[in-house]
SEKETOR-49159 format. One record per atom (N, C-alpha, C): residue in three letters; y, x, z. Coordinates in steps of 0.1 Angstrom, whole numbers, padded with zeros to 4 digits, always signed. Layout:
% SEKETOR-49159
ALAYXZ...
% end
This chain:
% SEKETOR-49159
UNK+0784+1357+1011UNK+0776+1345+1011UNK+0781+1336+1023UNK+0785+1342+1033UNK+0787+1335+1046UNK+0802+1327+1039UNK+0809+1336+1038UNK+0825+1328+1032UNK+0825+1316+1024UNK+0814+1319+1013UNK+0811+1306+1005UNK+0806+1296+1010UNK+0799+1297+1023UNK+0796+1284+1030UNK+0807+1277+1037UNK+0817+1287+1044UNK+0823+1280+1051UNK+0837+1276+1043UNK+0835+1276+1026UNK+0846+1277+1019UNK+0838+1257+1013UNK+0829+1261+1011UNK+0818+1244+1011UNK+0820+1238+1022UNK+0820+1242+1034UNK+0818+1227+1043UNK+0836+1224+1048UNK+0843+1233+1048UNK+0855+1229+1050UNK+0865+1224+1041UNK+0862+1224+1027UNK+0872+1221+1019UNK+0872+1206+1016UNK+0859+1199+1019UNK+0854+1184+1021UNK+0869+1178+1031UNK+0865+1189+1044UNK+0874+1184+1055UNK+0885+1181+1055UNK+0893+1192+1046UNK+0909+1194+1046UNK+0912+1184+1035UNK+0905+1182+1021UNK+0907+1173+1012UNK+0909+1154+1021UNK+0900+1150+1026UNK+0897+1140+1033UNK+0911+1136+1046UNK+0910+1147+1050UNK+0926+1149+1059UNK+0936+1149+1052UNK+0939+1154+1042UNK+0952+1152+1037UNK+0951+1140+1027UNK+0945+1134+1025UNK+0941+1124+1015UNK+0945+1112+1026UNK+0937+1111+1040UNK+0943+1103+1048UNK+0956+1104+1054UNK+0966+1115+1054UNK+0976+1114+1056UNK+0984+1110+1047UNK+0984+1115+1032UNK+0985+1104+1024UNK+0988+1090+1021UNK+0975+1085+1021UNK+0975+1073+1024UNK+0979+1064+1031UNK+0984+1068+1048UNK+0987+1064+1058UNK+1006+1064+1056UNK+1008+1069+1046UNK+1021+1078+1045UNK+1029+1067+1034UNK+1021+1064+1027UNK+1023+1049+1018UNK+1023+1036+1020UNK+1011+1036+1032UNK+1009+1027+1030UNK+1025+1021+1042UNK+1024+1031+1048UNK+1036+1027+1059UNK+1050+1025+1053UNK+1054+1031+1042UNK+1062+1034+1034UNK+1067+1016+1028UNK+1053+1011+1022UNK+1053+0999+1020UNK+1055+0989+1026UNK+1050+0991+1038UNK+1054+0981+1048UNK+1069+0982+1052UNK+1076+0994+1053UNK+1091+0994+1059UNK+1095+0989+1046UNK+1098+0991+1033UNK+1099+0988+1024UNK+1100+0971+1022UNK+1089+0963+1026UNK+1084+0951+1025UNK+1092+0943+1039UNK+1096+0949+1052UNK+1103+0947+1060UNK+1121+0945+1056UNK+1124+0952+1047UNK+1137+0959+1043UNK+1140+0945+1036UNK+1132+0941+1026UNK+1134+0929+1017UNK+1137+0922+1023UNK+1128+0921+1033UNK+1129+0902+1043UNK+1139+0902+1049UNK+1145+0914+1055UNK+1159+0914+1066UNK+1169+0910+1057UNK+1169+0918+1040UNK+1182+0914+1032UNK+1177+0898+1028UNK+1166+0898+1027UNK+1164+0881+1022UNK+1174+0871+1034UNK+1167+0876+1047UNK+1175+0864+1056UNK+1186+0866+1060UNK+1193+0878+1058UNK+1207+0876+1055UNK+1213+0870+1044UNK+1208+0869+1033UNK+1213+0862+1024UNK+1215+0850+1025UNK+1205+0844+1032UNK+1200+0826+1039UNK+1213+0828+1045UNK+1218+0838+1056UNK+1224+0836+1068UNK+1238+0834+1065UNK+1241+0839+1055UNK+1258+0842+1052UNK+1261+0838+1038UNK+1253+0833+1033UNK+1255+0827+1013UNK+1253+0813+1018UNK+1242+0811+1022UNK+1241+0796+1017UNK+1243+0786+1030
% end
């Protein structure tokens, strides 16, 4: 009985943690991603046109 409690209060925990690493893991992804475009954007400005 003891196990099943501590198999309930911790599974919340680890779900919520890896869900925010996750997240944090994309969302940064997107941003270097969104960085990567604009560098090739303004080199294109810089040496095409």
């Amino acid at each position: 009985m003891v196990m099943n409690h501590e198999i309930i209060i911790f599974t919340p925990i680890f779900a919520l943690l890896i869900g925010s690493i996750v997240f944090t893991f994309l969302k940064r992804r997107k941003r270097s991603a969104k960085s990567i475009y604009k560098l090739i954007d303004d080199l294109e400005k810089k040496y095409i046109y």
